[in-house]
C-alpha positions in Angstrom: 0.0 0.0 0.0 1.5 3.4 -0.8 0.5 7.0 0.6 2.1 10.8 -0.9 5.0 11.8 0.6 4.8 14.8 2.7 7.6 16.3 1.2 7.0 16.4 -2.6 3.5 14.9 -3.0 4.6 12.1 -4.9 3.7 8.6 -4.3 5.5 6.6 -1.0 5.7 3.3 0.5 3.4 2.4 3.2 6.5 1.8 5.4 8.6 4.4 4.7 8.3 8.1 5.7 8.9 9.9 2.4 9.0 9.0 -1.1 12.6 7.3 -2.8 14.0 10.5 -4.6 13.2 12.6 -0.8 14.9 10.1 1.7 17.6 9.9 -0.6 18.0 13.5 -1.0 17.5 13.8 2.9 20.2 11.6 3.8 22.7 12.8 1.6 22.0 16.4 1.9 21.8 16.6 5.9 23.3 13.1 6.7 19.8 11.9 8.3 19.2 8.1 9.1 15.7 7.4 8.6 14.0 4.6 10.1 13.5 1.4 7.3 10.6 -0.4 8.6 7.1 0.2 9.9 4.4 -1.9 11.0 2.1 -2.5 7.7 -0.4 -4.0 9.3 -1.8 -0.6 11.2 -4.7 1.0 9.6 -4.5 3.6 6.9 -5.5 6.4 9.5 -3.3 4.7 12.4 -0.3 4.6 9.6 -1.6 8.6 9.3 -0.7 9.2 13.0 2.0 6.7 13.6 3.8 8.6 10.1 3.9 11.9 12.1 5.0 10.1 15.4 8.0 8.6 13.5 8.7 11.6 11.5 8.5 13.8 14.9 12.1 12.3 16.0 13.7 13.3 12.4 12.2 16.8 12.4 13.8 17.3 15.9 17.1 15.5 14.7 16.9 18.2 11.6 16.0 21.3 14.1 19.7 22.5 14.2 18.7 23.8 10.6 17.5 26.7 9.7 15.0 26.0 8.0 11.8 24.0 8.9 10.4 20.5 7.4 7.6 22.8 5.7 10.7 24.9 4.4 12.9 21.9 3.3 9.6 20.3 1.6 8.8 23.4 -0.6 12.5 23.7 -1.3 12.9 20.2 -2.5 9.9 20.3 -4.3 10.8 23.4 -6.4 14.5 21.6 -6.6 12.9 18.3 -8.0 10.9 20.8 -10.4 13.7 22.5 -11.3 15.5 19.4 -12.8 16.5 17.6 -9.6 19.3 20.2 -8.6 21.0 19.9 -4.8 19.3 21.9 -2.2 22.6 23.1 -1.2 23.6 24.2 -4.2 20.7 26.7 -4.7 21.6 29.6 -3.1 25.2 29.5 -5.3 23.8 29.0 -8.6 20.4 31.6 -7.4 23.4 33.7 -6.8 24.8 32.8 -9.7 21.7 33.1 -11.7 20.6 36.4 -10.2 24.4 38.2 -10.8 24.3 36.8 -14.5 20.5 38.0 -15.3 21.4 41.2 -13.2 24.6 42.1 -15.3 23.2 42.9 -18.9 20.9 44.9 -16.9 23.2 47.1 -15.3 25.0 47.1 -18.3 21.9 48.0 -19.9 21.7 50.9 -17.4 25.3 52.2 -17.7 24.7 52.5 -21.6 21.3 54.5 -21.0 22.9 56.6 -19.1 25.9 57.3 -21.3 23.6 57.9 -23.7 21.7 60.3 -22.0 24.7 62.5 -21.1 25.6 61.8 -25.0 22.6 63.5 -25.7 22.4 66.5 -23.4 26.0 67.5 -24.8 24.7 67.1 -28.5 21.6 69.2 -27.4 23.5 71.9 -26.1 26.4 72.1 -28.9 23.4 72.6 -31.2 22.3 75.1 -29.1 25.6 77.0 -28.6 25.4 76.4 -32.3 21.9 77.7 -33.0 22.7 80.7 -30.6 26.0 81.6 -32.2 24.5 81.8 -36.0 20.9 82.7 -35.4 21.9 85.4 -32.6 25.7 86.3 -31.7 25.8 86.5 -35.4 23.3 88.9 -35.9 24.1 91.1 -32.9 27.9 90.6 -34.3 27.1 91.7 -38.1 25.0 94.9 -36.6 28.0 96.0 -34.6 30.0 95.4 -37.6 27.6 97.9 -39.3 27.2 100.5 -36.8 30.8 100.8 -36.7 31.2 100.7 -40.2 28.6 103.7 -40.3 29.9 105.7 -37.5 33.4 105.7 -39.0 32.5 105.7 -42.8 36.0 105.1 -44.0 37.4 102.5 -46.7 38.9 100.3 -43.8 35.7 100.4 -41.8 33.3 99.1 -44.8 35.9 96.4 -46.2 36.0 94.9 -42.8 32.4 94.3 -42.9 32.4 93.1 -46.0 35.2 90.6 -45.6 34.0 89.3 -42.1 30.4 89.3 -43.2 30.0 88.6 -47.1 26.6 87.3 -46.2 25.2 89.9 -44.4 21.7 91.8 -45.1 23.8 95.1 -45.3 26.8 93.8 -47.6 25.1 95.4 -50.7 25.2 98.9 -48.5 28.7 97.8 -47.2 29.5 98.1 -51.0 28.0 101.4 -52.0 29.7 103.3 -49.3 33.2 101.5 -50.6 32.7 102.9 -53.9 31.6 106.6 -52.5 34.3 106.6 -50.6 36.8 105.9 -53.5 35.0 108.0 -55.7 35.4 110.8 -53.0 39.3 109.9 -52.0 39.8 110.2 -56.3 38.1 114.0 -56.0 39.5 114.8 -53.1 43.6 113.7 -54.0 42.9 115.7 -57.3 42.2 119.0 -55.4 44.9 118.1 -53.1 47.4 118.4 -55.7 47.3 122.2 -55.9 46.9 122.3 -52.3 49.2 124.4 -50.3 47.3 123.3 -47.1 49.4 121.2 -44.7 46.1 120.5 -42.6 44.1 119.3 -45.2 47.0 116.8 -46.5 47.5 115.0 -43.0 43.6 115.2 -42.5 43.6 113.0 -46.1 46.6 110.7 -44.3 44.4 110.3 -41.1 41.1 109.5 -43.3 42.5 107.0 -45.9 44.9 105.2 -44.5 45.1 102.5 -47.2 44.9 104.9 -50.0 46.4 104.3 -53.2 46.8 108.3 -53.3 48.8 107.9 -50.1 52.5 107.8 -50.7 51.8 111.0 -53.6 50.2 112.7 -50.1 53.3 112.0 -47.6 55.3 113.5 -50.7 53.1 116.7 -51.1 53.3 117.0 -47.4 56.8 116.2 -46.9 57.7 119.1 -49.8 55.1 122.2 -48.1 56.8 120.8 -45.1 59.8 121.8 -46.2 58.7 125.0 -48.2 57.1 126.4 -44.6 60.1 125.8 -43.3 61.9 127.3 -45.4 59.6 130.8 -45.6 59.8 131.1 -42.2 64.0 129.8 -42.3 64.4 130.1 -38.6 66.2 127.6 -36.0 62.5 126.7 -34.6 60.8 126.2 -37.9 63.6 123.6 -38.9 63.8 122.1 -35.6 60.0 121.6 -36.2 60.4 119.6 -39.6 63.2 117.6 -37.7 61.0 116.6 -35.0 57.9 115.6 -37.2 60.3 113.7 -39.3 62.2 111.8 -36.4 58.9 110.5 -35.5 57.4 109.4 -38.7 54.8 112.4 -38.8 57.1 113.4 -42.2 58.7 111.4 -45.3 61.8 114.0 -44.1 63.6 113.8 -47.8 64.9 117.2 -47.3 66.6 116.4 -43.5 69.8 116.9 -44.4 69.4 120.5 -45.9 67.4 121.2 -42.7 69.8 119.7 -40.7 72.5 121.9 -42.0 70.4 125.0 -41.6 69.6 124.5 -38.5 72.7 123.9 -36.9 73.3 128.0 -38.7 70.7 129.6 -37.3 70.9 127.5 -33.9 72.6 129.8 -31.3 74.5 127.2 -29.8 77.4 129.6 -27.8 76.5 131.7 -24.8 76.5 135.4 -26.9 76.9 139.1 -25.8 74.8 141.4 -25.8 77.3 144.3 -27.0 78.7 141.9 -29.5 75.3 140.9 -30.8 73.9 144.4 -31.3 77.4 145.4 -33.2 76.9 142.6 -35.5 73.4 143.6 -36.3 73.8 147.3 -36.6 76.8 146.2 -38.9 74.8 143.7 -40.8 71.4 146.0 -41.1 73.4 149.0 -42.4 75.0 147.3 -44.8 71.8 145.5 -46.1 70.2 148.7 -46.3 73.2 150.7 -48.7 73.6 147.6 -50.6 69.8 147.7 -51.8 69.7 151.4 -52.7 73.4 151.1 -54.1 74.8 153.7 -51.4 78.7 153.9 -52.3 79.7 155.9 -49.5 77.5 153.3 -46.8 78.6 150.6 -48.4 82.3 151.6 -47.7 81.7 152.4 -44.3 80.2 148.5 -43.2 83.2 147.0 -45.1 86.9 146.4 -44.4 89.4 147.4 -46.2 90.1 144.7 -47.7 87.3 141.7 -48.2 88.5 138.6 -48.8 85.2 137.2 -49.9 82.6 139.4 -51.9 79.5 136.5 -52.6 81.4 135.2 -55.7 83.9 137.4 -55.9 87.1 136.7 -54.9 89.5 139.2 -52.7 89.4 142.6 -53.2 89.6 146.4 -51.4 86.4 148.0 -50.5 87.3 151.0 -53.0 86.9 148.3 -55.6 84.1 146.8 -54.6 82.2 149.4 -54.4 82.9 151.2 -57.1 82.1 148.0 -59.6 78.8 147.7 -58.0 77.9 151.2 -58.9 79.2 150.8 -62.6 77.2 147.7 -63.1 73.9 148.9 -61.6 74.1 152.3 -64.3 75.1 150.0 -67.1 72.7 147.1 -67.2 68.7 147.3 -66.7 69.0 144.1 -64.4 66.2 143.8 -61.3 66.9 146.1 -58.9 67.0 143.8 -55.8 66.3 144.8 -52.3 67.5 142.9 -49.0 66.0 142.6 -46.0 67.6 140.4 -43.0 65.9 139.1 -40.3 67.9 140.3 -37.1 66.0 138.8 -34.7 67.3 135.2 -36.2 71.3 136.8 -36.3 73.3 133.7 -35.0 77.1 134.2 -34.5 80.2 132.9 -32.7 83.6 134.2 -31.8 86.7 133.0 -34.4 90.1 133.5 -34.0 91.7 136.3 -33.6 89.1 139.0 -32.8 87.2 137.7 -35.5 83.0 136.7 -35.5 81.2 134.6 -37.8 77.6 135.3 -38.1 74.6 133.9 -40.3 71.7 135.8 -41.0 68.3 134.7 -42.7 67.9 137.2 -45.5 64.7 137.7 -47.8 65.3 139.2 -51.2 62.6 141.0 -52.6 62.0 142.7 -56.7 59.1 144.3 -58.4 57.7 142.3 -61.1 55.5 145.0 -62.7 52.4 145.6 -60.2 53.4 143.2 -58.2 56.7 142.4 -55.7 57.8 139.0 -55.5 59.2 137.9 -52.3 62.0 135.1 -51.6 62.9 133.7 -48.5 65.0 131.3 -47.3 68.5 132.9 -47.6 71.2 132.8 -45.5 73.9 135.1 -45.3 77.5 133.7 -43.5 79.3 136.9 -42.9 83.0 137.2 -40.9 83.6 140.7 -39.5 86.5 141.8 -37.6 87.2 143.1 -34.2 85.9 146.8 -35.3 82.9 144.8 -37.0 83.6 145.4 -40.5 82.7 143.0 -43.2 86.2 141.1 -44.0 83.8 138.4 -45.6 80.3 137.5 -47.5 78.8 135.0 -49.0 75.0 133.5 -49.1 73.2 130.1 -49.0 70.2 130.5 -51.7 66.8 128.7 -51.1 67.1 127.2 -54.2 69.5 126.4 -57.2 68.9 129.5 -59.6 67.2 131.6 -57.2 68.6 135.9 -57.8 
């Protein structure tokens, strides 16, 4: 006669307390001797009781587990379902089993969130993106213009164009270009008669590119020069230095204001009794010479010159008396000369001697009309009495009177 087994379900022996597969299981898994024999000839409800009485010493043998016979029995039921695995073995390989099917998942996880973060940084490139050509751009090309506007030179428009050759105001960018050379054209050809020094570096300051612009430096290197050389002073060339040593100038004409300067500079500590002798000397003779004076003329001059402007050594009876005899012979210009004291530089020589240097204009009437011409210098050598005993001039120019 067989019952179920208490543990699984399955069918038992009458005399034995579990099924085969359980007590085998039982006694190798917990090392559990169950009893082999009981009496068969009890009734089916008396083998009912005396089953639980016989079992009741096992389940106390088995109470140092942790687990109950209830516990055991669903565990070995699920282990028997599961393919017959050890009880022992199950919470390893569950483990096991749980760590495997748990890994693609975290894994899964990992790669979700990488992703994610993947995302949000191609979202906000985009944006930075988006931002930069839909709004910095904008606000960047509007600058551009404004500035382009407010300073409405060649430079300005040519740098919007070349940073913005898409923008809405490239076409405008354009037009003002082609003003503005059509302006810088007008503007160089009116320059070109212009003796205005203001309006040359105003052209210089405005169109700073321009193909016009080394014919500009020229022009205002050369009125540089001629202003210079009108006023033909120590300051006025120590001006045109000055602007040329720090680029302001093209200075092509520094040496010949260099060595100008350095005659009208007053570089010697002078005296004032010396200095008025020398003008007096220099005015009164300036004066006879113009009006062809004889007897004044021999009164400013040594008695013997050794210089007379390209003469060569003579006595003052001589020299004057040619000069006379030439002016009543020929109908040349009667020129007049007037020296600018105030710019008298001089320095004591050997012997008694001074040497002086005077800025001279020279003057003539050209029918209605005098013509004036600066820029002379006269280097004169007087004696200790402050006679003439030398004279000879710088002109302003080669063929000048």
């Amino acid at each position: 006669m067989s019952d179920k087994c208490p543990l699984c379900g399955n069918m038992r022996l009458q005399d034995s307390l579990f099924c085969a597969d359980c007590t085998k299981k039982v006694q190798t898994d917990y090392e559990v001797v169950l009893p082999e024999g009981v009496d068969s000839e009890i009734n089916g409800t008396t083998n009912s009781v005396e089953d639980e009485i016989a079992a009741e010493p096992l389940k106390e043998e088995l109470s140092f587990k942790t687990k109950t016979a209830k516990e055991i029995a669903t565990e070995a039921s699920k282990e028997i379902a599961d393919g017959g695995k050890s009880i022992t073995e199950e919470p390893v390989e569950a483990n096991n089993y749980n760590k495997s099917e748990n890994y693609p998942e975290n894994r899964n996880k990992k790669g979700k969130k990488l992703l994610r973060t993947a995302l949000v940084v191609l979202v906000l490139v985009g944006a930075y993106f988006v931002f930069y050509e839909v709004v910095l751009e904008k606000n960047l090309e509007r600058s551009a213009w404004e500035t382009a506007v407010k300073e409405n030179s060649v430079d300005g428009y040519l740098s919007y164009i070349e940073n913005h050759p898409s923008g809405v105001h490239f076409d405008d960018a354009q037009e003002g270009l082609m003003n503005l050379k059509r302006t810088e054209a007008s503007v160089w050809e009116s320059l070109k008669e212009s003796e205005s020094t203001s309006e040359l570096k105003g052209f210089i300051a405005q169109y700073t590119n321009s193909p016009y612009l080394p014919l500009v430096e020229t022009r205002l290197d050369s009125l540089s020069w001629i202003v210079s050389l009108k006023t033909n002073s120590a300051e006025s060339y120590y001006e045109y230095l000055e602007f040329s040593r720090h680029g302001d100038l093209k200075g092509d004409y520094v040496g010949e204001v260099q060595k100008r300067y350095d005659w009208l500079y007053q570089s010697t500590p002078i005296e004032d009794i010396e200095l008025d002798s020398i003008r007096s000397t220099v005015s009164g003779f300036y004066s006879a010479l113009s009006s062809l004076d004889h007897n004044s003329l021999y009164r400013f001059l040594a008695p013997h010159l050794n210089r007379f402007f390209d003469s060569g050594g003579a006595s003052r009876e001589r020299i004057t008396g040619e000069l006379v005899m030439t002016a009543a012979q020929t109908d040349n210009l009667r020129i007049s000369f007037a020296p600018l004291l105030e710019g008298v530089q001089y320095k004591n020589a050997v012997n008694g001697f001074y040497d002086a240097n005077v800025p001279l204009v020279k003057s003539y009437n050209d029918g209605n009309r005098d013509i004036l011409i600066p820029g002379y210098i006269a280097h004169i050598s007087l004696n200790s009495a402050f006679e003439i005993n030398s004279i000879y001039e710088t002109k302003p120019y080669s063929g000048a009177p």
